[in-house]
DSSP file (Angstrom, degrees, kcal/mol; ACC not computed):
  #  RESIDUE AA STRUCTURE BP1 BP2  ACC     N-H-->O    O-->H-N    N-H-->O    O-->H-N    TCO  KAPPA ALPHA  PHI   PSI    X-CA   Y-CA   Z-CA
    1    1 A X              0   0    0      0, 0.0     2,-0.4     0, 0.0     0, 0.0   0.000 360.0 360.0 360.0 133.7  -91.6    1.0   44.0
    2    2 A X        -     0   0    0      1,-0.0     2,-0.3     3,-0.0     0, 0.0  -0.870 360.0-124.6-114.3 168.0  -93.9   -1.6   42.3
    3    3 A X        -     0   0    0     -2,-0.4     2,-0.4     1,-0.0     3,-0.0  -0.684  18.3-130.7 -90.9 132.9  -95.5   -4.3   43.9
    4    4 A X        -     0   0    0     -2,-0.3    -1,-0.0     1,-0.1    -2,-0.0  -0.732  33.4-111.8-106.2 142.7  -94.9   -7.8   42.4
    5    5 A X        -     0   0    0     -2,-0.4    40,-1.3    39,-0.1     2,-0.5  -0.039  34.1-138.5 -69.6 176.0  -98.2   -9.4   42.1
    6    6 A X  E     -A   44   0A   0     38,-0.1     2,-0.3    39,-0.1    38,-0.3  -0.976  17.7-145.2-119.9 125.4  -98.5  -12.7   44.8
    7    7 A X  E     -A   43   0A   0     36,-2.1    36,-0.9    -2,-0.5     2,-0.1  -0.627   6.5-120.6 -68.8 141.6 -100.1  -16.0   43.8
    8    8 A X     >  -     0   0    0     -2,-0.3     4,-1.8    34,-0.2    34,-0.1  -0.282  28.0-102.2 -92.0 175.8 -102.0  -18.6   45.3
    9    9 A X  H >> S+     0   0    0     32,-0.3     3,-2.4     2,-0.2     4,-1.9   0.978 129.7  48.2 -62.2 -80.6 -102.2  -22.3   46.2
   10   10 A X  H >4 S+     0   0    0      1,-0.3     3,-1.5     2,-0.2     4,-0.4   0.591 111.3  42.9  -2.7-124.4 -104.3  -22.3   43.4
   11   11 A X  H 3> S+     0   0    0      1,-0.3     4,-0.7     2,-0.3    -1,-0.3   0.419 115.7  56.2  26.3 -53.4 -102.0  -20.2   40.6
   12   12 A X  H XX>S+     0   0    0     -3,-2.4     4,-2.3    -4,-1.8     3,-1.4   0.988 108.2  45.5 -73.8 -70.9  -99.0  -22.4   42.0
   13   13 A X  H <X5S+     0   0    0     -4,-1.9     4,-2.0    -3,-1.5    -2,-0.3   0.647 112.1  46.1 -50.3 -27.4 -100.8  -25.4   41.2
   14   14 A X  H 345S+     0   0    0     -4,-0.4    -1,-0.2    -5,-0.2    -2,-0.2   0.656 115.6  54.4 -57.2 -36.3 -102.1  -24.6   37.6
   15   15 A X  H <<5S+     0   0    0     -3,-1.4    -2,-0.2    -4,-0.7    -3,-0.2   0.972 117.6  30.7 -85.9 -56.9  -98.5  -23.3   37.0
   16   16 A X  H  <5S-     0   0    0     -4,-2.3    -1,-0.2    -5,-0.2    -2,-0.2   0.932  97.5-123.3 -46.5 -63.8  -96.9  -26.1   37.9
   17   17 A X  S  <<S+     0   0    0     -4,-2.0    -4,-0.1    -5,-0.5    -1,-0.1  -0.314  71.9 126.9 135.4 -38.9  -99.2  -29.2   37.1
   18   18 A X        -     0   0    0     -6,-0.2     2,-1.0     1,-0.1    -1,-0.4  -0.035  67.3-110.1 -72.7 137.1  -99.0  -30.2   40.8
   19   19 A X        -     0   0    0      1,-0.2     2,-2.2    -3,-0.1     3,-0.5  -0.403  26.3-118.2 -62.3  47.7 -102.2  -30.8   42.8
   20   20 A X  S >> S+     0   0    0     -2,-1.0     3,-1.8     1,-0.2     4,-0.9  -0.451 110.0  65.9 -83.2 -39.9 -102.9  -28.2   45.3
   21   21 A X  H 3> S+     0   0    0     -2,-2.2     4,-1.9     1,-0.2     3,-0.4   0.962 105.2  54.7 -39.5 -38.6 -102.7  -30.8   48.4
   22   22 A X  H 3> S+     0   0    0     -3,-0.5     4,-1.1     1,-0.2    -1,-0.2   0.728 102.3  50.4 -89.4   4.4  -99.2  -31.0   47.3
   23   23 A X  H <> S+     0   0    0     -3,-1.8     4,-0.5     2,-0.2    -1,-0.2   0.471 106.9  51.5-106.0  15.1  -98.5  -27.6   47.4
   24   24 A X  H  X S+     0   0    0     -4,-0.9     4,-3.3    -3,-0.4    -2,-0.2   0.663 112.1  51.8 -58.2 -51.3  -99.8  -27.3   50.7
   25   25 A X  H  X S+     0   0    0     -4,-1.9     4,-2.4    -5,-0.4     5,-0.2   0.983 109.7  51.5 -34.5 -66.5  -97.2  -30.5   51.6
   26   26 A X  H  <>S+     0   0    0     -4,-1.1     5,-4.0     1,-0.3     6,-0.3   0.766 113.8  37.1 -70.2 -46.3  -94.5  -28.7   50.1
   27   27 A X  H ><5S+     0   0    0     -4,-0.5     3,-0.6     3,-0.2    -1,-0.3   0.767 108.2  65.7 -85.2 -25.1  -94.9  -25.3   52.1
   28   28 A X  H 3<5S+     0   0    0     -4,-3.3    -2,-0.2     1,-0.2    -1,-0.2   0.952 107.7  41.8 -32.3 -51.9  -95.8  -27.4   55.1
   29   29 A X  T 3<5S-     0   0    0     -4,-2.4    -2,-0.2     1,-0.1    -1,-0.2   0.558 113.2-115.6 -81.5  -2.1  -91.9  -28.8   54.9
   30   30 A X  T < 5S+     0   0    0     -3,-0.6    -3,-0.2    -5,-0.2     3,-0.1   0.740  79.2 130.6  86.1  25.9  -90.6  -25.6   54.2
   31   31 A X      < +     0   0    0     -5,-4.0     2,-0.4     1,-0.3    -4,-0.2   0.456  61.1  42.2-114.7   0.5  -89.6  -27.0   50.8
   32   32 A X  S    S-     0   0    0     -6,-0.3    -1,-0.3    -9,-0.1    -2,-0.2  -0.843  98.3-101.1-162.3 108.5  -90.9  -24.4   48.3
   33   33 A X        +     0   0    0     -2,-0.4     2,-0.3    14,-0.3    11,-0.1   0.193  56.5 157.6 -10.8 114.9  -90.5  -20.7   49.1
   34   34 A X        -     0   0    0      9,-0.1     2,-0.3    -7,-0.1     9,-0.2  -0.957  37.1-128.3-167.9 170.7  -94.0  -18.7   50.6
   35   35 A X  E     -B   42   0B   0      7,-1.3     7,-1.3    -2,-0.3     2,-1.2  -0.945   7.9-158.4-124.5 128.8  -95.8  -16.1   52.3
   36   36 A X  E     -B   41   0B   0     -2,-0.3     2,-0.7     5,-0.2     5,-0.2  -0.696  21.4-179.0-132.1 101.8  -98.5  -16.5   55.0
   37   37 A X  E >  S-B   40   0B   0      3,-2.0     3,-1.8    -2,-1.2    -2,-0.0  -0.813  77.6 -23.8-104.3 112.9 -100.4  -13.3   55.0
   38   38 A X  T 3  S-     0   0    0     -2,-0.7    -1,-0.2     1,-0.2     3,-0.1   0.444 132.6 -50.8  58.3  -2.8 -103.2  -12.9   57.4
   39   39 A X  T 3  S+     0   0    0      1,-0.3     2,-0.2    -4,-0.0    -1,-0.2  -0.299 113.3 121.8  12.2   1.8 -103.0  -17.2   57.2
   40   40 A X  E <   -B   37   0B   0     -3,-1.8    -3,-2.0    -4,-0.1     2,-0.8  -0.352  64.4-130.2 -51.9 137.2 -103.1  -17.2   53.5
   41   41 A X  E     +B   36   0B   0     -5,-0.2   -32,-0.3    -2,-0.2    -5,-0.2  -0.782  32.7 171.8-111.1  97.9 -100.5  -18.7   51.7
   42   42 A X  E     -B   35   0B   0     -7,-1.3    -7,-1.3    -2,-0.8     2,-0.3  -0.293  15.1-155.0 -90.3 179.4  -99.0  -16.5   48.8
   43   43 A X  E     -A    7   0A   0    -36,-0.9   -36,-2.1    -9,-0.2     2,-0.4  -0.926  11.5-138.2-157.9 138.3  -96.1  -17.0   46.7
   44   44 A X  E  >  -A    6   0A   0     -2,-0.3     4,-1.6   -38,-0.3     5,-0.5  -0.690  13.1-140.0 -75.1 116.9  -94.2  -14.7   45.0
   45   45 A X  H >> S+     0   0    0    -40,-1.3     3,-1.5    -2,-0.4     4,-1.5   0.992 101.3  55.0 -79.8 -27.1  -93.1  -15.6   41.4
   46   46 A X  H 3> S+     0   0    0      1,-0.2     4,-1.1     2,-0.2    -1,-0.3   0.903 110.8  48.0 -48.6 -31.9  -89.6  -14.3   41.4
   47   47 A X  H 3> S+     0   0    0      1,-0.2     4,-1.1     2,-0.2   -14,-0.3   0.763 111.0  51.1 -79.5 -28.0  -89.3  -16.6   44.4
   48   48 A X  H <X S+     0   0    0     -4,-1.6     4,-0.9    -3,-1.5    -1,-0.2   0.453 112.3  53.5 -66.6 -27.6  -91.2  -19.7   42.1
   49   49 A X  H  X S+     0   0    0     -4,-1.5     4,-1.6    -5,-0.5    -2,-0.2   0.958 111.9  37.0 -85.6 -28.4  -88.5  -18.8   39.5
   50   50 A X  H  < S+     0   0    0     -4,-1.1     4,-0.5     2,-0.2    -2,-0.2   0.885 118.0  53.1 -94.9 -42.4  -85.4  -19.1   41.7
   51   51 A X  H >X S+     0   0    0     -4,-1.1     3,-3.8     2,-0.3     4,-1.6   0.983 105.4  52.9 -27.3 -85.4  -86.9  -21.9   43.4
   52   52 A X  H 3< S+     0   0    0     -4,-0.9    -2,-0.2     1,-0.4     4,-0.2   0.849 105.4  57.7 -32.0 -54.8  -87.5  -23.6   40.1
   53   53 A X  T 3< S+     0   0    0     -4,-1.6    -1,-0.4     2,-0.2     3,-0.3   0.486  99.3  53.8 -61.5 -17.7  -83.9  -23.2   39.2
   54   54 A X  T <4 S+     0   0    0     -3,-3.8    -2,-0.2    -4,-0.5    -1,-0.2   0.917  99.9  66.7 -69.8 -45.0  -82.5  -25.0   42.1
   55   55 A X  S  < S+     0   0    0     -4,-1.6    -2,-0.2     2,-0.0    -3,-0.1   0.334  76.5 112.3 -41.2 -17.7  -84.8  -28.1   41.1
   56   56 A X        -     0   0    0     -3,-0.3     2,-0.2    -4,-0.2    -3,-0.0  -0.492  63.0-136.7 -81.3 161.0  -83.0  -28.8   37.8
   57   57 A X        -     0   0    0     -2,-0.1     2,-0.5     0, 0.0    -1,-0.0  -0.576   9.9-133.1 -99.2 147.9  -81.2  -31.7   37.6
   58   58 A X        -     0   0    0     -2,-0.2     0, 0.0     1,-0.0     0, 0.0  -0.967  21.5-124.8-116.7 132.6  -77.8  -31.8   36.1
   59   59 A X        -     0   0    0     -2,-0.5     2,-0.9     1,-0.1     3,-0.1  -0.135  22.3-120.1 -58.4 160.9  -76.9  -34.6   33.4
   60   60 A X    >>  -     0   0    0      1,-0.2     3,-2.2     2,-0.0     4,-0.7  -0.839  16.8-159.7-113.4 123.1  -74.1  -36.5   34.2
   61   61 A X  G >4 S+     0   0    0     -2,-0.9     3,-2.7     1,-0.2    -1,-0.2   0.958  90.4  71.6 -67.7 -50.5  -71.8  -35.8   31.1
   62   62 A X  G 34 S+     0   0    0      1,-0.2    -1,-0.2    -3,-0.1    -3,-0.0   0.682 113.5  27.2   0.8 -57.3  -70.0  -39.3   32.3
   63   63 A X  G X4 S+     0   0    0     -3,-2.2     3,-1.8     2,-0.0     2,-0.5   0.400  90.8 120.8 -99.0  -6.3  -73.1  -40.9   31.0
   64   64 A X  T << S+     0   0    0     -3,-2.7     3,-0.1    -4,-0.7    -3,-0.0  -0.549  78.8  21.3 -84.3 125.2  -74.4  -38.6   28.4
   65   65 A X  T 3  S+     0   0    0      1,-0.7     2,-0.5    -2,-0.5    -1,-0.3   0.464 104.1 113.5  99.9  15.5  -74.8  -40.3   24.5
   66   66 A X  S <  S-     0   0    0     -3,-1.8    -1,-0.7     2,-0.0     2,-0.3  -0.981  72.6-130.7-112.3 157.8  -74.8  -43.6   26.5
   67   67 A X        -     0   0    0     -2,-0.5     2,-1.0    -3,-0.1    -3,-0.0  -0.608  13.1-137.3 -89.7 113.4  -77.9  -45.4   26.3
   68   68 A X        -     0   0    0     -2,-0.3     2,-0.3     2,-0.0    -5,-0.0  -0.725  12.8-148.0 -85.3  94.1  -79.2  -46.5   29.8
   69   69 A X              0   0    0     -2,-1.0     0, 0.0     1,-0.1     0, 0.0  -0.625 360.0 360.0 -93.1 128.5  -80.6  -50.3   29.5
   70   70 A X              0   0    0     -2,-0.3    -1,-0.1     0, 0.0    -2,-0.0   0.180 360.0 360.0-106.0 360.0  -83.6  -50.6   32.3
């Protein structure tokens, strides 16, 4: 069995862009998949990938090749 390596606040944030208070936020709300090991907070990446893949947005073909006036 191998062990899939585990990431940090840190690692999360780099990978992402996001600042690491907000991925404290995030796992605070329960909103993005983690591990609390010893009280560390690890992350898994398969779990960042699947994660990631819920987050996309789907176009709405209704609206797609029109031009959206703001």
């Amino acid at each position: 069995m191998s062990v899939e390596r585990l990431l940090t606040v840190q690692d999360i944030s780099n990978l992402l862009g996001m600042k690491r208070s907000y991925v404290y936020y995030l796992t605070h709300l329960k909103r993005i998949p983690h591990l609390k090991i010893h009280g560390h907070l690890r992350f898994r990446m398969s779990d960042i990938d699947n994660w990631l893949q819920l987050q996309e947005v789907q176009i709405d073909s209704k609206k797609e090749g029109r031009q959206e006036r703001y």
